[in-house]
N, C-alpha and C positions, 0 to 999 in steps of 0.2 A: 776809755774806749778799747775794746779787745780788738785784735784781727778779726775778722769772720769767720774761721775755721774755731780758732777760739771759741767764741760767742755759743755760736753752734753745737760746740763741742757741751760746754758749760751748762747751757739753756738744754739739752737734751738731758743732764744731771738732775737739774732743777723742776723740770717735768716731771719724772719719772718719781721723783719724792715726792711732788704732788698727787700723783697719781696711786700712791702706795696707800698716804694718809686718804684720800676717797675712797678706794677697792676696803679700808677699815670703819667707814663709815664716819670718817671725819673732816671739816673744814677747815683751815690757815684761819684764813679771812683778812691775815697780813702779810702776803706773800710779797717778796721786796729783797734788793742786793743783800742788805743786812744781816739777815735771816737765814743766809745760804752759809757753810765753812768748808773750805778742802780741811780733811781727814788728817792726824800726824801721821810722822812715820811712815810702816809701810801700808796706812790708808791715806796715805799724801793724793791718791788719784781719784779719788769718792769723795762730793760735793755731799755735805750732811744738810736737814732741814733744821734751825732753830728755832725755839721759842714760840712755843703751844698756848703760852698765856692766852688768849682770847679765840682760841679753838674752838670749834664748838662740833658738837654732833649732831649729822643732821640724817641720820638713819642709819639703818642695819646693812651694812654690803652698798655694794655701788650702786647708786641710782633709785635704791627699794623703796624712800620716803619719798614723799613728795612736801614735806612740812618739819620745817627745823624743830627741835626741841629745845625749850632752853633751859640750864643749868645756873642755880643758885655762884657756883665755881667760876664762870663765866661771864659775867654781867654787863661786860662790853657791850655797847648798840654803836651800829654804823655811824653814830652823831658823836660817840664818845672817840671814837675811833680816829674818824677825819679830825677832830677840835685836838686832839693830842698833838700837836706840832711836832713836839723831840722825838716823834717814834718815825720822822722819816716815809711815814705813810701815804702821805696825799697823793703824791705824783703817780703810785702804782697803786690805787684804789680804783675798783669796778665801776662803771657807770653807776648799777643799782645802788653802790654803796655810796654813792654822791644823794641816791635819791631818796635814803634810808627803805630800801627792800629788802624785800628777804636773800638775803645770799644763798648759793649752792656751789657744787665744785666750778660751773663755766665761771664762776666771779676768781677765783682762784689761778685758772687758764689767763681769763682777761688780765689778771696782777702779773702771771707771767710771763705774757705776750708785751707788755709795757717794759718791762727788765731786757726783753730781748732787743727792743729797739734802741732800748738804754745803752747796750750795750753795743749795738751796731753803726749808731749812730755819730757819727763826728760831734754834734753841737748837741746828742743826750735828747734827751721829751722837751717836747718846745715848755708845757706849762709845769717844767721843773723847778724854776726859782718864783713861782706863786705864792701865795702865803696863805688865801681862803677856798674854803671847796667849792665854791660857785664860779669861780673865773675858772678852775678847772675843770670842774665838768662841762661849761659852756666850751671850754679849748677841744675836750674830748669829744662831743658833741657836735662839731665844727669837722672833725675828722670821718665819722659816719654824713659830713653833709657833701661830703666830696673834697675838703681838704687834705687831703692825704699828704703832698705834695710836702707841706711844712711838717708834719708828724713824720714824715719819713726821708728829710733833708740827709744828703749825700748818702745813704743805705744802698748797696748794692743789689740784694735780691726781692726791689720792690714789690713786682708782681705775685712770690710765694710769699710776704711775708702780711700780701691783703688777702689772698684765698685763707690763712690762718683769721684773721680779723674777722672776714664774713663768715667765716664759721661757726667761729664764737659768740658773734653778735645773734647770731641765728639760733643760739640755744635757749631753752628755758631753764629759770634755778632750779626744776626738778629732773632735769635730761641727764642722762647719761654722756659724757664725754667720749668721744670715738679720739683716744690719744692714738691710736694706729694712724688716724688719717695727718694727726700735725706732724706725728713721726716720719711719716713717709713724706711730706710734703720739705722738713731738712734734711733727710736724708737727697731727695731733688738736687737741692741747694749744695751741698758735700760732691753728687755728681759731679755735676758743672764745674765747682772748684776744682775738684778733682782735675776735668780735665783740661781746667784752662794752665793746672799745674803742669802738666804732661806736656803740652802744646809749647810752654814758657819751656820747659825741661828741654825737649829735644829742636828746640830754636836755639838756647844758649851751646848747646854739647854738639 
């Protein structure tokens, strides 16, 4: 578990590599802690993306396809994906990709809107020590039905971190992502710390 400033700090890394790989017209489709590395040396401060093995393209520029392609190179399907155990995937896998649909960049968001609570989280994604993909998608599923409550146990900036949720759940695989709008919605989040740091600051001095 990071601090929140952490998290925030990190998770706005981890976005923004998302978001580079879609503006190139390409998918994760395994977006997950794992997958992330701080940089050596004096890239020690830049969060890298790894491991494109099951990437795929799913058009030319952000948002221009509405219809994946797929590639001989690539042969992953959402069923090989979730059944792989050791790659750590389940827990931060999209709803659609529970349902074997077609991915887009929101499935990629939704992977790391899951890392972010991961990370904010005291007790982590309720349905992290699962083991099959239907008890987890029933778990995530349960959280669109107004469970929030347990998805989002001890998490301090509840209410920014469901305006992110409904956001995403509101997209389709062929939408363009509005990353301004999640940017600005932690950036919020950073305010408030901000000034609850000032507030704490000039009480103790």
């Amino acid at each position: 578990m990071f601090s929140l400033s952490t998290a925030l700090r990190v998770s706005q890394q981890c976005l923004d590599a998302c978001r580079d790989l879609h503006v190139a017209g390409y998918i994760h489709r395994d977006v997950k802690p794992a997958n992330f590395a701080v940089g050596r040396n004096s890239k020690r401060q830049i969060i890298h993306m790894l491991d494109f093995g099951i990437s795929r393209r799913y058009g030319v520029g952000l948002g221009e396809s509405t219809k994946a392609t797929h590639f001989k190179a690539i042969p992953a399907t959402c069923e090989e994906i979730l059944t792989n155990s050791t790659r750590g995937t389940l827990p931060y896998a999209s709803v659609a990709c529970h349902r074997f649909e077609e991915l887009g960049p929101r499935d990629d968001c939704e992977s790391w809107m899951y890392m972010l609570v991961d990370f904010l989280s005291p007790t982590g994604l309720p349905w992290k020590r699962a083991t099959d993909h239907e008890t987890v998608l029933q778990m995530k599923e349960e959280v669109r039905e107004g469970k929030q409550a347990m998805f989002l146990c001890g998490v301090k900036c509840k209410k920014h971190l469901l305006k992110i949720i409904t956001y995403i759940d509101g997209l389709k695989c062929s939408d363009r992502v509005d990353y301004s709008f999640i940017f600005n919605i932690i950036a919020e989040v950073e305010l408030a710390l901000q000034a609850r740091y000032t507030v704490l600051k000039m009480y103790l001095y």
